[in-house]
mmCIF file as gemmi writes it, N, C-alpha and C atoms, coordinates in Angstrom:
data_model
loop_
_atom_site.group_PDB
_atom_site.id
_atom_site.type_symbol
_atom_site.label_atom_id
_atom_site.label_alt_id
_atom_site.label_comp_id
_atom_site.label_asym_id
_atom_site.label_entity_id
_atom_site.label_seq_id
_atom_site.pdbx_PDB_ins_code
_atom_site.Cartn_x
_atom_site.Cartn_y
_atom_site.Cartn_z
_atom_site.occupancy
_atom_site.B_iso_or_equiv
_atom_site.pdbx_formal_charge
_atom_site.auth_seq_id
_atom_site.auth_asym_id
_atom_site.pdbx_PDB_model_num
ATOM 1 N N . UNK Axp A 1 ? 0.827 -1.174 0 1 0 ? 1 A 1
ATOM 2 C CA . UNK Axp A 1 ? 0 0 0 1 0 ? 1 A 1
ATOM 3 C C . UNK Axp A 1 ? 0.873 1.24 0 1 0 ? 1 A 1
ATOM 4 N N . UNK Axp A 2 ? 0.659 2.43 -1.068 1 0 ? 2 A 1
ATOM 5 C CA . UNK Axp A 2 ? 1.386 3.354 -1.072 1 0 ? 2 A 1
ATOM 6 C C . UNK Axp A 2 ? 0.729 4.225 0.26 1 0 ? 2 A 1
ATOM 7 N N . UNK Axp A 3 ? 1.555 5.287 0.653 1 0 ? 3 A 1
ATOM 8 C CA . UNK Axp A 3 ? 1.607 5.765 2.117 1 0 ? 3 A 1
ATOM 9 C C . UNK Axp A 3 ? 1.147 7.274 1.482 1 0 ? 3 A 1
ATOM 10 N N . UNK Axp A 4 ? -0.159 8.116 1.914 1 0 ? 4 A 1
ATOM 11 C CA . UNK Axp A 4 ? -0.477 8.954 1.434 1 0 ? 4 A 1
ATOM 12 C C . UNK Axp A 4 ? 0.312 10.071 2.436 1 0 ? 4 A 1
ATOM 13 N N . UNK Axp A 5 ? 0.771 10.934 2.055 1 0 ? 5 A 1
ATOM 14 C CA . UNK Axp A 5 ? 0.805 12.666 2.476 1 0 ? 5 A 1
ATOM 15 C C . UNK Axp A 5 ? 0.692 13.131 2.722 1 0 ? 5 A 1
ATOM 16 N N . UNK Axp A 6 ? 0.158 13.664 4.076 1 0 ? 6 A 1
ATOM 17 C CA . UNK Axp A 6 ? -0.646 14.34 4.311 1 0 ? 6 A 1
ATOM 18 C C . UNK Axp A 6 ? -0.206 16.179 4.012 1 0 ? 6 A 1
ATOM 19 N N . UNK Axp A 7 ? -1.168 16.736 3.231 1 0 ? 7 A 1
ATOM 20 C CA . UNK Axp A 7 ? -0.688 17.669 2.793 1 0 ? 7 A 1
ATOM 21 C C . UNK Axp A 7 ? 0.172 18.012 1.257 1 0 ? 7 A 1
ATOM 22 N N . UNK Axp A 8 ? 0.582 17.16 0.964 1 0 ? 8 A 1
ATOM 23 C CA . UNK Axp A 8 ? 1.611 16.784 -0.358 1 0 ? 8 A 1
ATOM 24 C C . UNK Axp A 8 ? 0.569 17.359 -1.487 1 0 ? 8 A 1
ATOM 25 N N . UNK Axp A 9 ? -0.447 17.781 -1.578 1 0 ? 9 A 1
ATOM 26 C CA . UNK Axp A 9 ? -1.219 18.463 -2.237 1 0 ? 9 A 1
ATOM 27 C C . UNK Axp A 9 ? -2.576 19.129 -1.501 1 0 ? 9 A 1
ATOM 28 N N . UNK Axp A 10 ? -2.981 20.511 -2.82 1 0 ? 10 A 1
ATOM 29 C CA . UNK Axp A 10 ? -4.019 20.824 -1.776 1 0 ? 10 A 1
ATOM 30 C C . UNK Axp A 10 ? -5.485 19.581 -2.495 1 0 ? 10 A 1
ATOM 31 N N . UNK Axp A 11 ? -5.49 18.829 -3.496 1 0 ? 11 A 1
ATOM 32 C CA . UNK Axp A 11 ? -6.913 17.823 -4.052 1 0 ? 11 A 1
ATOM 33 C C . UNK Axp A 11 ? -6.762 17.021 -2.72 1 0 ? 11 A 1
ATOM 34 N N . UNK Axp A 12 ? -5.423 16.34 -2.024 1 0 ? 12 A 1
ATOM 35 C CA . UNK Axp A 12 ? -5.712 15.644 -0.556 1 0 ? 12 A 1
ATOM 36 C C . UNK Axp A 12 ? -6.504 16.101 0.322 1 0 ? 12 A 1
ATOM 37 N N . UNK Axp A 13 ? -6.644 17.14 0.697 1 0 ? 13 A 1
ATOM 38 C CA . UNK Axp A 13 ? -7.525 17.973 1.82 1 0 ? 13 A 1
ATOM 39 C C . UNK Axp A 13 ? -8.881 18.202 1.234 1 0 ? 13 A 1
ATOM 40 N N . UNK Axp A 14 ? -9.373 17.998 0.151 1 0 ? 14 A 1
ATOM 41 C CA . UNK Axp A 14 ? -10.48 18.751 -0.109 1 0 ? 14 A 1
ATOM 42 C C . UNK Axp A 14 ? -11.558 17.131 -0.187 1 0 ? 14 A 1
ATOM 43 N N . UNK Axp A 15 ? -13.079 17.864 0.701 1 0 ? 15 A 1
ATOM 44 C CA . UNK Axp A 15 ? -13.439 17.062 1.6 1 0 ? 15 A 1
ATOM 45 C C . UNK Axp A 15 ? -15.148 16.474 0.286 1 0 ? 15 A 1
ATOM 46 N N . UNK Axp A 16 ? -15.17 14.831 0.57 1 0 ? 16 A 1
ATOM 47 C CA . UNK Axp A 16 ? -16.079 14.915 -0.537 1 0 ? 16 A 1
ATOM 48 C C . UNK Axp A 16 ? -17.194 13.916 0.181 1 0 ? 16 A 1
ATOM 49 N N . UNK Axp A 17 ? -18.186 14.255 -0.408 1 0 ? 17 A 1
ATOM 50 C CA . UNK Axp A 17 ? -19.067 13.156 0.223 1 0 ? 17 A 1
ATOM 51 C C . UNK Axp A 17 ? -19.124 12.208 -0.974 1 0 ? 17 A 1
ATOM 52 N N . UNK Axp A 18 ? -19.991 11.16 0.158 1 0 ? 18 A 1
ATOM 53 C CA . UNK Axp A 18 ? -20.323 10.135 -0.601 1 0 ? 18 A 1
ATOM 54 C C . UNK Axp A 18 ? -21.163 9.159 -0.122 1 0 ? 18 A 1
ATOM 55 N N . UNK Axp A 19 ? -22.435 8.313 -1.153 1 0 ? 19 A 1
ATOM 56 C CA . UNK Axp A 19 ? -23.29 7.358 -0.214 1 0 ? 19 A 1
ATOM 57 C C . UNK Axp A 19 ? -22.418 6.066 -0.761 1 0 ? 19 A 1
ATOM 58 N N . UNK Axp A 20 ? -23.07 5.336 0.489 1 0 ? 20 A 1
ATOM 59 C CA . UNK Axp A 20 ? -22.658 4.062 0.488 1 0 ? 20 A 1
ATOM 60 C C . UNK Axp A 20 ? -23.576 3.555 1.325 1 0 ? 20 A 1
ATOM 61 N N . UNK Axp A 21 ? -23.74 2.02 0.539 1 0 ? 21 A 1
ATOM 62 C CA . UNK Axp A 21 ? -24.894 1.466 1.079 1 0 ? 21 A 1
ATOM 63 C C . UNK Axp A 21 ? -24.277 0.916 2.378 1 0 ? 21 A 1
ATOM 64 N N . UNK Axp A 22 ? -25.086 0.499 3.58 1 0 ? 22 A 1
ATOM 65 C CA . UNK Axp A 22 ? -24.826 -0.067 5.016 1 0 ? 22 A 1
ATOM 66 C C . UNK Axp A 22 ? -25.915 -0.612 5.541 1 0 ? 22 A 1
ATOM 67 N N . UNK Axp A 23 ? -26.327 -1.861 5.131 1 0 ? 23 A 1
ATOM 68 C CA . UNK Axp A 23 ? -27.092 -2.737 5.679 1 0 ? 23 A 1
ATOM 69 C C . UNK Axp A 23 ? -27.96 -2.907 4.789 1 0 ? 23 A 1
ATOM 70 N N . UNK Axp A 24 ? -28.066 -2.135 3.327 1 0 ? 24 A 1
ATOM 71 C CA . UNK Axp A 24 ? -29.211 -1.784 2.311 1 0 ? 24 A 1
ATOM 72 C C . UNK Axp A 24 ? -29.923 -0.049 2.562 1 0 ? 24 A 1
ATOM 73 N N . UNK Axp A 25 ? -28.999 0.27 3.28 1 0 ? 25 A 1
ATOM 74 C CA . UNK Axp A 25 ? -29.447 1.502 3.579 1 0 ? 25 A 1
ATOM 75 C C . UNK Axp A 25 ? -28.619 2.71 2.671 1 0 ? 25 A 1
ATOM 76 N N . UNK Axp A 26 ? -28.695 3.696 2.084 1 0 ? 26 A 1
ATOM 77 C CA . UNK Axp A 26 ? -27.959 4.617 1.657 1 0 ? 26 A 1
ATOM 78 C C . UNK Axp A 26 ? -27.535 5.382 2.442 1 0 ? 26 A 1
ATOM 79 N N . UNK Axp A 27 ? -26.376 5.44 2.915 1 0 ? 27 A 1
ATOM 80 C CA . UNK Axp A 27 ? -25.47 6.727 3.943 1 0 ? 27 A 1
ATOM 81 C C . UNK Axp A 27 ? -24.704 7.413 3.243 1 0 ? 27 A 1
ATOM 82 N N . UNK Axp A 28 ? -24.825 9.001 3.696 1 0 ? 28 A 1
ATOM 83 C CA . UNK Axp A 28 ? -23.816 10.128 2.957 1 0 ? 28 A 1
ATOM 84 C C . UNK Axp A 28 ? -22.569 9.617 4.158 1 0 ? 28 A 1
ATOM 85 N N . UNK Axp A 29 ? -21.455 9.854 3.996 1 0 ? 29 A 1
ATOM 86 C CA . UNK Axp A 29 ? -20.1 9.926 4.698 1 0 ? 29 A 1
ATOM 87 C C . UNK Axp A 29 ? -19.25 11.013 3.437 1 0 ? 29 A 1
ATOM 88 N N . UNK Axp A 30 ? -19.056 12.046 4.615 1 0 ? 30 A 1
ATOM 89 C CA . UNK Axp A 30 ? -17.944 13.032 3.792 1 0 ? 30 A 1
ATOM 90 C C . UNK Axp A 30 ? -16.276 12.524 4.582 1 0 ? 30 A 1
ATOM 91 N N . UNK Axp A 31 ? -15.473 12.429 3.946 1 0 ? 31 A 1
ATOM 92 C CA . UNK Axp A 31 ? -14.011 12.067 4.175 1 0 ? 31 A 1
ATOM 93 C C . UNK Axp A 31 ? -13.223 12.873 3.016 1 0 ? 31 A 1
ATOM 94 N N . UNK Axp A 32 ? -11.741 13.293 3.769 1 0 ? 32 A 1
ATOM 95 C CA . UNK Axp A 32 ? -10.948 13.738 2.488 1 0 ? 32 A 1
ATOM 96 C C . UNK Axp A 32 ? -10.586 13.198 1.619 1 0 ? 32 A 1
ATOM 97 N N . UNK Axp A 33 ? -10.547 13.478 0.726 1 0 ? 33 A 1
ATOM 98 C CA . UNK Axp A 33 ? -9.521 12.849 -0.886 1 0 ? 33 A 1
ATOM 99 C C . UNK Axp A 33 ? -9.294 11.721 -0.116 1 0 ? 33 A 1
ATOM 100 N N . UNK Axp A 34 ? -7.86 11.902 0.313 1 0 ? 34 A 1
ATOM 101 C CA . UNK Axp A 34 ? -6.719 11.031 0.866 1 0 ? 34 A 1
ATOM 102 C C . UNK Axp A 34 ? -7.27 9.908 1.547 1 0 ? 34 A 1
ATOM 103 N N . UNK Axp A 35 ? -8.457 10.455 2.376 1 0 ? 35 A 1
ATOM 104 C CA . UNK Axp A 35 ? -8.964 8.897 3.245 1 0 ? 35 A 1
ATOM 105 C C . UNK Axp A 35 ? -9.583 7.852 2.588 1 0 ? 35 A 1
ATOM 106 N N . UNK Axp A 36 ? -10.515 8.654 1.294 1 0 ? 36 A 1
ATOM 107 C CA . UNK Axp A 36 ? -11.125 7.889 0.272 1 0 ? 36 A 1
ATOM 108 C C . UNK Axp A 36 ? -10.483 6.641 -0.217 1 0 ? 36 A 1
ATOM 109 N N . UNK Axp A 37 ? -9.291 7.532 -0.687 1 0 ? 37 A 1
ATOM 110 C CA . UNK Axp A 37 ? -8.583 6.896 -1.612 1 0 ? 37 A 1
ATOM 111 C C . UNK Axp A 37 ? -7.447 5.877 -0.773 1 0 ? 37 A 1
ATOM 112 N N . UNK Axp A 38 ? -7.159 6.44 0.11 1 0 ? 38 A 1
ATOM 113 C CA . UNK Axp A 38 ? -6.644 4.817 1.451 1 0 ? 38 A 1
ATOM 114 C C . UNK Axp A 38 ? -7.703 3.911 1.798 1 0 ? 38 A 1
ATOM 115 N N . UNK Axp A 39 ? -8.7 3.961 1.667 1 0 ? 39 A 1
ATOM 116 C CA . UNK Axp A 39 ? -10.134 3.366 2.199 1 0 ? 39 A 1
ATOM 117 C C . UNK Axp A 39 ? -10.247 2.304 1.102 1 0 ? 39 A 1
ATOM 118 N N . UNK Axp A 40 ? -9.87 2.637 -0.449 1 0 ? 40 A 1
ATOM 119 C CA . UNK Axp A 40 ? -10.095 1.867 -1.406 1 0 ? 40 A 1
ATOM 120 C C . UNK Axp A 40 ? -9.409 0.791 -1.611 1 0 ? 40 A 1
ATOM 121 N N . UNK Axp A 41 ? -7.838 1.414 -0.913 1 0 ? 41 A 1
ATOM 122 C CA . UNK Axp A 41 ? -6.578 0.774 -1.087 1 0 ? 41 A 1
ATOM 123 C C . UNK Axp A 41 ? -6.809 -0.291 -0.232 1 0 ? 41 A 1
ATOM 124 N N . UNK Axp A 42 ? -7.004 -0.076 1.099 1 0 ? 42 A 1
ATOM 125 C CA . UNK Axp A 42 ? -7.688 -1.213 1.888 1 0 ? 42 A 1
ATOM 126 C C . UNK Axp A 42 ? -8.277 -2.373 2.03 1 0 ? 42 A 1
ATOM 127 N N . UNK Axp A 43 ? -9.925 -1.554 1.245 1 0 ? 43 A 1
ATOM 128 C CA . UNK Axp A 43 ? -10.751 -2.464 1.037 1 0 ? 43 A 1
ATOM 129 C C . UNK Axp A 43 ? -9.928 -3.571 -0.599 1 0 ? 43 A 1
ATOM 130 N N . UNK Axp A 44 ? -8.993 -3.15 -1.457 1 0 ? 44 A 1
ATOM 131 C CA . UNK Axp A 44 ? -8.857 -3.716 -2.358 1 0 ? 44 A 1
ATOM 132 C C . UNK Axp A 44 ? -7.615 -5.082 -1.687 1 0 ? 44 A 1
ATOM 133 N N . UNK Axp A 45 ? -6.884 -4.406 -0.642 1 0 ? 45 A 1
ATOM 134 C CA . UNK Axp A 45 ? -5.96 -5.51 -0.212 1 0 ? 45 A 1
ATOM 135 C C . UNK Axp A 45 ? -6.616 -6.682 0.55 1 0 ? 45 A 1
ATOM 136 N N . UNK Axp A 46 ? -7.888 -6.22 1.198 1 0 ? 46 A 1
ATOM 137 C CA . UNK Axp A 46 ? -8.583 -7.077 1.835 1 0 ? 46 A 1
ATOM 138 C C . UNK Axp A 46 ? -9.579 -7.878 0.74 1 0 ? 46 A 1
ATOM 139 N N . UNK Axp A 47 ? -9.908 -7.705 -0.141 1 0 ? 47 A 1
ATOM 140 C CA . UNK Axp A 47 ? -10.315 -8.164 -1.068 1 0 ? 47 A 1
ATOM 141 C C . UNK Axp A 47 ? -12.103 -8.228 -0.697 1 0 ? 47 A 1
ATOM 142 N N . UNK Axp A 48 ? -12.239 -7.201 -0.235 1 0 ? 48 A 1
ATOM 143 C CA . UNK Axp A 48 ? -13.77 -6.319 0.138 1 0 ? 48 A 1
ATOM 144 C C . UNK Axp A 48 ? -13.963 -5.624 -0.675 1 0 ? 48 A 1
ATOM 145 N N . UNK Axp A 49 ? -15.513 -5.187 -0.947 1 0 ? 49 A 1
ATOM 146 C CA . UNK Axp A 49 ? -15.578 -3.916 -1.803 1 0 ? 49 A 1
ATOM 147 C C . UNK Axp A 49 ? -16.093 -2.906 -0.148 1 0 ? 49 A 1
ATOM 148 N N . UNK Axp A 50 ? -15.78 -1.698 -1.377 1 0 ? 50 A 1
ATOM 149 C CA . UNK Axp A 50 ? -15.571 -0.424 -0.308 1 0 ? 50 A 1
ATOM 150 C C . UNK Axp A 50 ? -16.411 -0.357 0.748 1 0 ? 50 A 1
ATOM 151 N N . UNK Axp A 51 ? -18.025 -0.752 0.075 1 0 ? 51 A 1
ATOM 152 C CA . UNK Axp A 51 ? -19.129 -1.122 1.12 1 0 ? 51 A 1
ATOM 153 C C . UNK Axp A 51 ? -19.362 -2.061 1.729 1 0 ? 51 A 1
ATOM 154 N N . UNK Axp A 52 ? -18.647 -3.107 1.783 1 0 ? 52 A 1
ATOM 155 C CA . UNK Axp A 52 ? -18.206 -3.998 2.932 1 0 ? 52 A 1
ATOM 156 C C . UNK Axp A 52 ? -17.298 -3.978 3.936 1 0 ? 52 A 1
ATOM 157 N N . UNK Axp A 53 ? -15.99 -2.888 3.835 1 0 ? 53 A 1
ATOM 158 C CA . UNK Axp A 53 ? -15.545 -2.333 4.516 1 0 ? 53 A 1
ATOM 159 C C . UNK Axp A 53 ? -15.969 -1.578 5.303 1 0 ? 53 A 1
ATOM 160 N N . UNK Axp A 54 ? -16.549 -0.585 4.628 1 0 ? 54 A 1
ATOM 161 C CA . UNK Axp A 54 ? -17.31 0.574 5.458 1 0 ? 54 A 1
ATOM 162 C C . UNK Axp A 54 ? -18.361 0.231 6.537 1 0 ? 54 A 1
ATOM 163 N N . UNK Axp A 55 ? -18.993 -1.351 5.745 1 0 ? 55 A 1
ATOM 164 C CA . UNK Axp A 55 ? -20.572 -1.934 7.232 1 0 ? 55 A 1
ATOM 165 C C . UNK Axp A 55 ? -19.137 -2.535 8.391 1 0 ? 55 A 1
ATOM 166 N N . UNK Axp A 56 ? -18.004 -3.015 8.194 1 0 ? 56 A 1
ATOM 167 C CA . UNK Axp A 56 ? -17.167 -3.685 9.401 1 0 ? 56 A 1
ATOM 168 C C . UNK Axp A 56 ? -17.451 -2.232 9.994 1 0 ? 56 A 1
ATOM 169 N N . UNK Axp A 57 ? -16.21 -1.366 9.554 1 0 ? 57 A 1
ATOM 170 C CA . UNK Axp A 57 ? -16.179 -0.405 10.418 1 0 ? 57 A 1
ATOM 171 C C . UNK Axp A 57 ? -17.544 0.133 10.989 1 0 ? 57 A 1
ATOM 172 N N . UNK Axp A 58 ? -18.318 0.311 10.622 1 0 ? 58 A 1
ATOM 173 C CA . UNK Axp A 58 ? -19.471 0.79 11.331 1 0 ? 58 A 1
ATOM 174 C C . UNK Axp A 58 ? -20.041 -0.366 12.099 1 0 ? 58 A 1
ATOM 175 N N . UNK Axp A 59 ? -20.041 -1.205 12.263 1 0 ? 59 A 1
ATOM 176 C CA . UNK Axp A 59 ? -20.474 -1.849 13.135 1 0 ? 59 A 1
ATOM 177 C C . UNK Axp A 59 ? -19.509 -2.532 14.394 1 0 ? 59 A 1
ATOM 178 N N . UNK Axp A 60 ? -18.007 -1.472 14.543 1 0 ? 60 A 1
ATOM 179 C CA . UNK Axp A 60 ? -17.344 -1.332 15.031 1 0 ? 60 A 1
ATOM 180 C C . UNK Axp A 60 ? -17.202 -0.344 15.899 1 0 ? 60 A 1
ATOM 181 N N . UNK Axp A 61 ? -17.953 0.769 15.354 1 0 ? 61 A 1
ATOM 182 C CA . UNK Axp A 61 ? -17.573 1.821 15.703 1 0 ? 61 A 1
ATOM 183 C C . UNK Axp A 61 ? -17.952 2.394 16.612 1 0 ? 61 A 1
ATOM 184 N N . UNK Axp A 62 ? -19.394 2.277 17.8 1 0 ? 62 A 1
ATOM 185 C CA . UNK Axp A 62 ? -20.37 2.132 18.582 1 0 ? 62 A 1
ATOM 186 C C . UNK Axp A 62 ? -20.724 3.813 18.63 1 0 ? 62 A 1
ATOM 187 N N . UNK Axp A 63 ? -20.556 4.161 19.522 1 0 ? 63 A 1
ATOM 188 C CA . UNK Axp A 63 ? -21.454 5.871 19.701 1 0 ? 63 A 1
ATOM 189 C C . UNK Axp A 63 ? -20.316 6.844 18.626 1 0 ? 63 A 1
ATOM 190 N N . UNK Axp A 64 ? -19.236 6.703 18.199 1 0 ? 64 A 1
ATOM 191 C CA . UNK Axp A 64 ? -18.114 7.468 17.551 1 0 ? 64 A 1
ATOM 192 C C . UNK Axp A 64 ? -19.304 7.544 16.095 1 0 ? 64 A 1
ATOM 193 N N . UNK Axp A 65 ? -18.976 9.102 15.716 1 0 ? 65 A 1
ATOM 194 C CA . UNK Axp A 65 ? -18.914 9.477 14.562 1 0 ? 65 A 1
ATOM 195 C C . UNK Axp A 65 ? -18.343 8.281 13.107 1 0 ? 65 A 1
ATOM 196 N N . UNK Axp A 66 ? -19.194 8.128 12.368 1 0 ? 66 A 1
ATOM 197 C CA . UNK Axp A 66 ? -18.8 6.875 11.212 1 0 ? 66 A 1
ATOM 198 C C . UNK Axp A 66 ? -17.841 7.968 10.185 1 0 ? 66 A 1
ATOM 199 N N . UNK Axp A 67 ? -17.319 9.252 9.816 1 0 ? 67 A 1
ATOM 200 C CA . UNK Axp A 67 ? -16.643 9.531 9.076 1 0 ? 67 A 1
ATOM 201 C C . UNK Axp A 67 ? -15.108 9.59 9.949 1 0 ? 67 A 1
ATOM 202 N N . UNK Axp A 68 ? -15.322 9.429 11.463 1 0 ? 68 A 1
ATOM 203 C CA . UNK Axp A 68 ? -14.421 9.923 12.239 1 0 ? 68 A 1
ATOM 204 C C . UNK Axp A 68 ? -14.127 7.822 12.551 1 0 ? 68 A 1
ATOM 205 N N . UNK Axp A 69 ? -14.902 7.525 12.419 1 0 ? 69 A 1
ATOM 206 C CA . UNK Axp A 69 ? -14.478 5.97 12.992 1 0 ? 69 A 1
ATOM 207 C C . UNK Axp A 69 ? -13.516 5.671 11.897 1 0 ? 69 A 1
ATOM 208 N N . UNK Axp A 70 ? -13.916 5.235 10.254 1 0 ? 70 A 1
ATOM 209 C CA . UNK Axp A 70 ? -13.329 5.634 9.028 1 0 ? 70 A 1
ATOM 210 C C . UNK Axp A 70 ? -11.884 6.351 9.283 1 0 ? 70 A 1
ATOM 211 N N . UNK Axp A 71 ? -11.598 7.406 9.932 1 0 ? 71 A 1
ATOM 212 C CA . UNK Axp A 71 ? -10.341 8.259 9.687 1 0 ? 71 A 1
ATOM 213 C C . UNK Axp A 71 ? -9.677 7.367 10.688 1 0 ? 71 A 1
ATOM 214 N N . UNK Axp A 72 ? -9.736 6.838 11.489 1 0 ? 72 A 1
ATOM 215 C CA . UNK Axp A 72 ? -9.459 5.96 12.612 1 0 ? 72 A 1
ATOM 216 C C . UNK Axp A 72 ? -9.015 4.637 12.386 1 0 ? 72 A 1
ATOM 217 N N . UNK Axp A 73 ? -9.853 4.225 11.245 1 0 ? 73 A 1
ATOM 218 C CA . UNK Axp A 73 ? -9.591 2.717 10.7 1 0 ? 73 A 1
ATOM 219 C C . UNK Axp A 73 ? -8.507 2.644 9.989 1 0 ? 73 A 1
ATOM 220 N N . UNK Axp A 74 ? -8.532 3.799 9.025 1 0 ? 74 A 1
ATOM 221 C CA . UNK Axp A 74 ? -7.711 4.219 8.181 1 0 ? 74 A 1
ATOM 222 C C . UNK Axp A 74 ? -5.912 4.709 8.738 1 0 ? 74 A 1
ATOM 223 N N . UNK Axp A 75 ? -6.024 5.368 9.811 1 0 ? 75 A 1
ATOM 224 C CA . UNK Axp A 75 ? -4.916 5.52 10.262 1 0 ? 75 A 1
ATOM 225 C C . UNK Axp A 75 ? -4.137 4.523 11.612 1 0 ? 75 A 1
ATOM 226 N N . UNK Axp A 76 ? -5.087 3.406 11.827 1 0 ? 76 A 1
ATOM 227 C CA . UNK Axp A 76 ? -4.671 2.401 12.551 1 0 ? 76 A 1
ATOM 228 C C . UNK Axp A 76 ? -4.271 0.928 11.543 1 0 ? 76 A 1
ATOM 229 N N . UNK Axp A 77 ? -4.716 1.436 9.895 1 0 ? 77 A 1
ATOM 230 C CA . UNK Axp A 77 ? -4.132 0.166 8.922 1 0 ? 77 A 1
ATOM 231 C C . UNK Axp A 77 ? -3.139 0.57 8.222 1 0 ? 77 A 1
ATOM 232 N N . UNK Axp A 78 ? -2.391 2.01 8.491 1 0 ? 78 A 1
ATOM 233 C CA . UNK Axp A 78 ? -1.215 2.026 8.129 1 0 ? 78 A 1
ATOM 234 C C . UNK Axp A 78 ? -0.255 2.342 8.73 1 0 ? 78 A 1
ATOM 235 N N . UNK Axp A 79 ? -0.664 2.15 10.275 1 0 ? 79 A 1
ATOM 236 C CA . UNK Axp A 79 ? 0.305 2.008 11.314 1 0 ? 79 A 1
ATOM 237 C C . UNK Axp A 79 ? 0.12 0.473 11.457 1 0 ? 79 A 1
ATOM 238 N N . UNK Axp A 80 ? -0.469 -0.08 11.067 1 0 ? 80 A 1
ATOM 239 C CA . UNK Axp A 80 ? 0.184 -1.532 11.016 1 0 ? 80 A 1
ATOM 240 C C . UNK Axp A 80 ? -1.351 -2.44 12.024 1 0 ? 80 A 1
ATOM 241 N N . UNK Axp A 81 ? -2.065 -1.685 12.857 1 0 ? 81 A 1
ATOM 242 C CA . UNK Axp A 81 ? -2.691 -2.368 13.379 1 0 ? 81 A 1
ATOM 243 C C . UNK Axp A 81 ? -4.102 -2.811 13.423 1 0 ? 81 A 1
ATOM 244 N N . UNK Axp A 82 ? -4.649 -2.329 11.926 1 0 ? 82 A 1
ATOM 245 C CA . UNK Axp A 82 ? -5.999 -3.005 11.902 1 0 ? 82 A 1
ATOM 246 C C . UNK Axp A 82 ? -5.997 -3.208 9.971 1 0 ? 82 A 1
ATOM 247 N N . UNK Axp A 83 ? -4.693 -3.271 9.27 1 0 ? 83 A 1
ATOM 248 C CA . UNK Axp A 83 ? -5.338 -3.965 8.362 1 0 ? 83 A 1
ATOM 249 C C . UNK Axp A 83 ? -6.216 -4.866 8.114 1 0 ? 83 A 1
ATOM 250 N N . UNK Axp A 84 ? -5.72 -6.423 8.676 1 0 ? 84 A 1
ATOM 251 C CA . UNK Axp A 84 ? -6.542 -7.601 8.286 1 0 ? 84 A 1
ATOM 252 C C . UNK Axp A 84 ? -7.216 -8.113 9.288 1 0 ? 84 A 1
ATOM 253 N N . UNK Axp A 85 ? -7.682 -7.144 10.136 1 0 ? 85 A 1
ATOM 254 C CA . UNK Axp A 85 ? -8.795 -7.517 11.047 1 0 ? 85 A 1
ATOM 255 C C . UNK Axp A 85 ? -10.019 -7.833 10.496 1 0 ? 85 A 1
Protein backbone atom coordinates (compact mmCIF):
# COMPACT_ATOMS: atom_id res chain seq x y z
CA UNK A 1 0.00 0.00 0.00
CA UNK A 2 1.39 3.35 -1.07
CA UNK A 3 1.61 5.77 2.12
CA UNK A 4 -0.48 8.95 1.43
CA UNK A 5 0.80 12.67 2.48
CA UNK A 6 -0.65 14.34 4.31
CA UNK A 7 -0.69 17.67 2.79
CA UNK A 8 1.61 16.78 -0.36
CA UNK A 9 -1.22 18.46 -2.24
CA UNK A 10 -4.02 20.82 -1.78
CA UNK A 11 -6.91 17.82 -4.05
CA UNK A 12 -5.71 15.64 -0.56
CA UNK A 13 -7.52 17.97 1.82
CA UNK A 14 -10.48 18.75 -0.11
CA UNK A 15 -13.44 17.06 1.60
CA UNK A 16 -16.08 14.91 -0.54
CA UNK A 17 -19.07 13.16 0.22
CA UNK A 18 -20.32 10.14 -0.60
CA UNK A 19 -23.29 7.36 -0.21
CA UNK A 20 -22.66 4.06 0.49
CA UNK A 21 -24.89 1.47 1.08
CA UNK A 22 -24.83 -0.07 5.02
CA UNK A 23 -27.09 -2.74 5.68
CA UNK A 24 -29.21 -1.78 2.31
CA UNK A 25 -29.45 1.50 3.58
CA UNK A 26 -27.96 4.62 1.66
CA UNK A 27 -25.47 6.73 3.94
CA UNK A 28 -23.82 10.13 2.96
CA UNK A 29 -20.10 9.93 4.70
CA UNK A 30 -17.94 13.03 3.79
CA UNK A 31 -14.01 12.07 4.17
CA UNK A 32 -10.95 13.74 2.49
CA UNK A 33 -9.52 12.85 -0.89
CA UNK A 34 -6.72 11.03 0.87
CA UNK A 35 -8.96 8.90 3.24
CA UNK A 36 -11.13 7.89 0.27
CA UNK A 37 -8.58 6.90 -1.61
CA UNK A 38 -6.64 4.82 1.45
CA UNK A 39 -10.13 3.37 2.20
CA UNK A 40 -10.09 1.87 -1.41
CA UNK A 41 -6.58 0.77 -1.09
CA UNK A 42 -7.69 -1.21 1.89
CA UNK A 43 -10.75 -2.46 1.04
CA UNK A 44 -8.86 -3.72 -2.36
CA UNK A 45 -5.96 -5.51 -0.21
CA UNK A 46 -8.58 -7.08 1.84
CA UNK A 47 -10.31 -8.16 -1.07
CA UNK A 48 -13.77 -6.32 0.14
CA UNK A 49 -15.58 -3.92 -1.80
CA UNK A 50 -15.57 -0.42 -0.31
CA UNK A 51 -19.13 -1.12 1.12
CA UNK A 52 -18.21 -4.00 2.93
CA UNK A 53 -15.54 -2.33 4.52
CA UNK A 54 -17.31 0.57 5.46
CA UNK A 55 -20.57 -1.93 7.23
CA UNK A 56 -17.17 -3.69 9.40
CA UNK A 57 -16.18 -0.40 10.42
CA UNK A 58 -19.47 0.79 11.33
CA UNK A 59 -20.47 -1.85 13.13
CA UNK A 60 -17.34 -1.33 15.03
CA UNK A 61 -17.57 1.82 15.70
CA UNK A 62 -20.37 2.13 18.58
CA UNK A 63 -21.45 5.87 19.70
CA UNK A 64 -18.11 7.47 17.55
CA UNK A 65 -18.91 9.48 14.56
CA UNK A 66 -18.80 6.88 11.21
CA UNK A 67 -16.64 9.53 9.08
CA UNK A 68 -14.42 9.92 12.24
CA UNK A 69 -14.48 5.97 12.99
CA UNK A 70 -13.33 5.63 9.03
CA UNK A 71 -10.34 8.26 9.69
CA UNK A 72 -9.46 5.96 12.61
CA UNK A 73 -9.59 2.72 10.70
CA UNK A 74 -7.71 4.22 8.18
CA UNK A 75 -4.92 5.52 10.26
CA UNK A 76 -4.67 2.40 12.55
CA UNK A 77 -4.13 0.17 8.92
CA UNK A 78 -1.22 2.03 8.13
CA UNK A 79 0.31 2.01 11.31
CA UNK A 80 0.18 -1.53 11.02
CA UNK A 81 -2.69 -2.37 13.38
CA UNK A 82 -6.00 -3.00 11.90
CA UNK A 83 -5.34 -3.97 8.36
CA UNK A 84 -6.54 -7.60 8.29
CA UNK A 85 -8.79 -7.52 11.05
Amino acid sequence: MALIEAGSSGSSSAIQKRSVRIAGHPTSISLEDAFWEALREIAAVRKLRLSELVEEIDSRRGSQNLSSAIRVYVLGSYRGGQRDN
